[in-house]
C-alpha positions in Angstrom: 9.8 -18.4 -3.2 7.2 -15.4 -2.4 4.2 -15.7 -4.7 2.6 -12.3 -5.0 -1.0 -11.8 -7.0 -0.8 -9.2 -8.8 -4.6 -8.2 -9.2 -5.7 -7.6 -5.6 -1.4 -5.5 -5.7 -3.0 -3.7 -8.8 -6.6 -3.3 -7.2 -5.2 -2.1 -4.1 -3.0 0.5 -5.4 -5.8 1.6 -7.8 -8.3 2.3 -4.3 -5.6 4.2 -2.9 -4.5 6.2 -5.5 -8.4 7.5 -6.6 -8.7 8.2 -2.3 -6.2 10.2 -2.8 -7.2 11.9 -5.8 -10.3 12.5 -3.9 -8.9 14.0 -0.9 -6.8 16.0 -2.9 -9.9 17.7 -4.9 -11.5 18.1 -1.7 -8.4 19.9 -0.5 -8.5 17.8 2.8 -4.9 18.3 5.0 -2.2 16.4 5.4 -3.5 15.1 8.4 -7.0 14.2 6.9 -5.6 12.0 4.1 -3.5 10.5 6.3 -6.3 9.3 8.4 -8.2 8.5 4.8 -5.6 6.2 3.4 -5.0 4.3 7.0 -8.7 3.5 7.2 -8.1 2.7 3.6 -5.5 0.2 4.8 -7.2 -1.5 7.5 -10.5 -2.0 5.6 -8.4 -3.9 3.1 -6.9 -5.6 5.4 -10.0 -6.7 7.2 -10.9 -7.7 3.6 -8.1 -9.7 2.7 -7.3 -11.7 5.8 -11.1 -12.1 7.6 -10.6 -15.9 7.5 -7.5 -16.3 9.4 -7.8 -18.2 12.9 -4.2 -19.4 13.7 -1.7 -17.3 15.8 1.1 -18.0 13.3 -0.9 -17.0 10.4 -2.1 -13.8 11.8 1.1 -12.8 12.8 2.6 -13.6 8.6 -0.6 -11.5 7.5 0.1 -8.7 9.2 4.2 -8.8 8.2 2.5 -9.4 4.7 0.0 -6.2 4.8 2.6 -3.9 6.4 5.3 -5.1 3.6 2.8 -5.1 0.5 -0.1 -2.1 1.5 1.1 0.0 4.5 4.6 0.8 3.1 3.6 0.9 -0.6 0.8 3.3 0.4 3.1 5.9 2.4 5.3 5.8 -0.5 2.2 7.1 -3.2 0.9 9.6 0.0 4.3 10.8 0.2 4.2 11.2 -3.8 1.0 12.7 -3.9 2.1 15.5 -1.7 4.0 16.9 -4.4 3.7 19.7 -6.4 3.0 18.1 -9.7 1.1 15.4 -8.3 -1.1 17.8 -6.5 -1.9 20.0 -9.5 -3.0 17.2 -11.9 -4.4 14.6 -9.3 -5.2 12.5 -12.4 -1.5 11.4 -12.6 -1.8 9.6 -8.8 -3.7 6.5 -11.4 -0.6 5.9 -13.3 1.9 6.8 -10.1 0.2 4.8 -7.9 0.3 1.6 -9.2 3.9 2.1 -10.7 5.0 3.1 -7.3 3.3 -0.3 -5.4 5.3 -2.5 -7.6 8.5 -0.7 -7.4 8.1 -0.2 -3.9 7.3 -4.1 -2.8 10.5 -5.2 -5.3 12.6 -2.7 -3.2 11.1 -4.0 -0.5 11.2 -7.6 -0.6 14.8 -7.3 -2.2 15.8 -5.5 1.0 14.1 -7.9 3.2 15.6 -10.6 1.6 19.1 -9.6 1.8 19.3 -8.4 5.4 16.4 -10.9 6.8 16.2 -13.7 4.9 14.0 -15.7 7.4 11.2 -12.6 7.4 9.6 -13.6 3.7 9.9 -17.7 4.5 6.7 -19.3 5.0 
């Protein structure tokens, strides 16, 4: 069974989310926050897996921080495009994390139905 904390899940929507609440007051393109929240994404990822020195646990890291931050991200970026979300920026905090968790159970359920072997340590 998948173990997933969720304090760095929480903490990592959290960083996105106020990036993108700060892009968006800024009034930075589409283009420009995309760039923002992918540097976003690889600094936690250079964060969260530094210590890592086998080939077989690099290769599960980066399956784990495309599943649980890259897609989960491009879900609140899509989100934060939107009309509402763009006019009260404030609302990315209680979106953002809302839309991690329900985007890594779609995920993982997905996963786990079509590709069982994908999640398996």
């Amino acid at each position: 069974m998948l173990s997933i904390n969720l304090v760095p899940l929480l903490g990592g929507s959290l960083l996105v989310s106020a990036t993108l609440i700060i892009v968006s007051k800024r009034r930075v393109g589409v283009a420009g926050s995309a760039a923002a929240i992918i540097a976003l994404c690889l600094v936690l990822a250079f964060v969260e897996f530094r210590d890592l020195s086998t080939g077989a646990a690099v290769r599960q890291a980066v399956q784990y921080w495309l599943i649980f931050l890259c897609v989960p991200s491009a879900v609140v970026f899509a989100l934060s495009r939107s009309g509402l979300l763009r006019r009260r920026a404030w609302l990315l905090l209680l979106a953002g994390p809302i839309s991690f968790v329900l985007t890594i159970v779609v995920v993982v359920s997905v996963l786990h139905m079509f590709f069982p072997s994908v999640l398996s340590p």
